[in-house]
C-alpha positions as CSV (number, residue, x, y, z in Angstrom):
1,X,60.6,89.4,116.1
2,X,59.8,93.1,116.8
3,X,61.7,92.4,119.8
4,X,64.7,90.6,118.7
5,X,65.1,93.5,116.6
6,X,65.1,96.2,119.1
7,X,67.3,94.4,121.4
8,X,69.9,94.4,118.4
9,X,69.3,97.9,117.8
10,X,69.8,98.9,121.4
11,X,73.3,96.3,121.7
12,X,74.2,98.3,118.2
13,X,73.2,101.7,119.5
14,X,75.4,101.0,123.1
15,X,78.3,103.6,123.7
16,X,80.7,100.7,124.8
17,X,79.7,99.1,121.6
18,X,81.1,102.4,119.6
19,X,84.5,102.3,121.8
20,X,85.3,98.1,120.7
21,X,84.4,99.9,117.1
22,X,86.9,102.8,117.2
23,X,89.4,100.5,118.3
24,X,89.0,97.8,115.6
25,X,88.4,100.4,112.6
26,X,91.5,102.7,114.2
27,X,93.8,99.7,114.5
28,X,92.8,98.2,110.9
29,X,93.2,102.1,109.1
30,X,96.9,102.3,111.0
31,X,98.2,98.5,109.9
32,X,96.7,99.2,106.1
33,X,98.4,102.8,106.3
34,X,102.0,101.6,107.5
35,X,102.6,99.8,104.2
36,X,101.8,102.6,102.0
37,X,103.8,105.1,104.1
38,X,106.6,103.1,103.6
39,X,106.9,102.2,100.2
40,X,104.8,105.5,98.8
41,X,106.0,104.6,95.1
42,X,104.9,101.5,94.7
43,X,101.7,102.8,96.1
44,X,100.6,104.8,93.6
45,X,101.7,102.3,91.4
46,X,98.7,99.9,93.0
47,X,96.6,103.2,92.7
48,X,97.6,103.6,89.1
49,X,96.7,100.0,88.2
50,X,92.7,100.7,89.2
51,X,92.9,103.1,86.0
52,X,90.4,105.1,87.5
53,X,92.2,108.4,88.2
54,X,93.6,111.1,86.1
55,X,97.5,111.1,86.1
56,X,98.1,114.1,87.8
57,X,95.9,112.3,90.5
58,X,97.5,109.4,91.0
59,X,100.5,110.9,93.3
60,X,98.4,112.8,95.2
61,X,96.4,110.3,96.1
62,X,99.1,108.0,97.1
63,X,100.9,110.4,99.4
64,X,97.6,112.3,101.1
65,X,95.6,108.4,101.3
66,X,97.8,106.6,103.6
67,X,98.7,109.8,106.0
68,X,94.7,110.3,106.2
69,X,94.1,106.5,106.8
70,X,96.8,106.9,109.8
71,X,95.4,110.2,111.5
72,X,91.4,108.9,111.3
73,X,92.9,105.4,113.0
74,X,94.8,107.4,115.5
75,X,91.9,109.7,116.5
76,X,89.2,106.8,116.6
77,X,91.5,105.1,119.2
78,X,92.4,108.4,120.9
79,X,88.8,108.9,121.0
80,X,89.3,112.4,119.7
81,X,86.7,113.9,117.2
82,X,85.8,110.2,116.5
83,X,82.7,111.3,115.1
84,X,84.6,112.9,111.8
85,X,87.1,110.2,112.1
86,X,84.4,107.9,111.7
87,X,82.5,110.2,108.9
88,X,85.8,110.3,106.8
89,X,86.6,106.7,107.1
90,X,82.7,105.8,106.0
91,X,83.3,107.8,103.2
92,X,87.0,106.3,102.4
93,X,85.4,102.5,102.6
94,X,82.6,103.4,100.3
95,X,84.9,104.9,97.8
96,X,87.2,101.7,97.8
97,X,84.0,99.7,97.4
98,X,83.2,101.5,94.2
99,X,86.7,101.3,93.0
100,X,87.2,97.7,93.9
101,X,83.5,96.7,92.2
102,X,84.3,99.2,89.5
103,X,87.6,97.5,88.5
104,X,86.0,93.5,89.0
105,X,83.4,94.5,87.0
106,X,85.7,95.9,84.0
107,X,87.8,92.6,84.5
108,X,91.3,93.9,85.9
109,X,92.8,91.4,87.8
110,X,95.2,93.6,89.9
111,X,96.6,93.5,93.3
112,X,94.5,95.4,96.0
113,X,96.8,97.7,97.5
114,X,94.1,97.6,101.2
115,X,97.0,96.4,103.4
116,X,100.2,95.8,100.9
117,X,101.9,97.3,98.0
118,X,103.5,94.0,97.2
119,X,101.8,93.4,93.8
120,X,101.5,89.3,94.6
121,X,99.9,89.8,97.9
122,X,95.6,90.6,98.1
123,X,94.1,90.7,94.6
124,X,91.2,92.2,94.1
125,X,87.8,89.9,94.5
126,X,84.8,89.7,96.1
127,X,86.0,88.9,99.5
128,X,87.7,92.2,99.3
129,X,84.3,94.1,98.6
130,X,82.7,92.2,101.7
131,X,86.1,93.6,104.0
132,X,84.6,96.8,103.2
133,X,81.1,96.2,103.6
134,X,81.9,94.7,107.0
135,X,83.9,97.4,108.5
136,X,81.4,100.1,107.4
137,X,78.6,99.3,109.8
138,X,81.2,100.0,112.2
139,X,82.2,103.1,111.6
140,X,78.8,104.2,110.9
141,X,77.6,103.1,114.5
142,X,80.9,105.4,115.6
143,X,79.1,108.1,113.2
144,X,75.8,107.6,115.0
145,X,76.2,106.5,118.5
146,X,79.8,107.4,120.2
147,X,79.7,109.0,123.1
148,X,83.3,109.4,123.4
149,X,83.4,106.8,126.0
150,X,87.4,106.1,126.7
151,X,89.3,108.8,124.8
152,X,91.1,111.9,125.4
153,X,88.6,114.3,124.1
154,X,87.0,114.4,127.7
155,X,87.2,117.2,130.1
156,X,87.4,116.3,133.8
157,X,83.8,116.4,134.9
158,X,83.6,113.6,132.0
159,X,81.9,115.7,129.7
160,X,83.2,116.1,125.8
161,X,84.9,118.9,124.8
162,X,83.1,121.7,123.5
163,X,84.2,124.9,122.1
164,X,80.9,126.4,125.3
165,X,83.0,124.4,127.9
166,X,85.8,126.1,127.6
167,X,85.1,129.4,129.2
């Protein structure tokens, strides 16, 4: 067993492991961003609907959320900074885990506003909650372990960028 387990640490802990992560968790921020960037009204009405937030924070929300879901998805798949990328998304998934369990647990039955602002389309439930706790392991392997294998935050000689490897 001890060595089933550190076999599935060290496949967890591999760098190509991290760039198949950044990939998925870019590509799934950018297609639940597009939505929202689009139709930025009927966003905050879906933000609204979690009655979570005070008023005044319900526009900002709406407009800032889906721009900062698009630029971390861009810059995991660009491979640049995908460490904070990955730091900001872990924190973003664990906030819409709290407000999804938060509003299940008080009894709304609202749309969930993850990938669509159409207020027929993803309801709230369980399954929503597991999306979230599936996609976090991800991005904290990303957090952890990414080398910046595949990205444009390389120099020539391979190496990441650093402010020292500049001069």
């Amino acid at each position: 067993m001890k060595e089933f387990m550190r076999s599935i640490f060290s496949l967890y802990a591999n760098p190509y492991v991290s760039v198949i992560f950044r990939w998925a968790v870019g590509l799934i921020f950018i297609y639940a961003s597009v939505d929202k960037l689009l139709n930025p009204l009927a966003f905050g009405v879906a933000v609204y609907n979690y009655k979570i937030l005070p008023g005044g924070f319900i526009n900002l929300v709406a407009i800032t959320l889906p721009w900062l879901e698009l630029i971390c998805g861009i810059l995991l798949i660009a491979g640049l900074f995908p460490r904070a990328a990955a730091l900001i998304v872990s924190v973003l998934l664990l906030i819409f885990f709290s407000a999804l369990s938060t509003s299940l647990y008080r009894g709304i039955d609202i749309s969930c506003g993850c990938f669509s602002v159409n207020t027929t389309a993803d309801t709230i439930g369980i399954s929503s909650m597991i999306r979230d706790l599936l996609i976090l392991p991800m991005s904290i392997q990303i957090l952890l372990f990414d080398e910046g294998l595949i990205g444009i935050g390389r120099g020539q000689d391979g190496r990441r960028f650093k402010p020292h490897n500049l001069a």
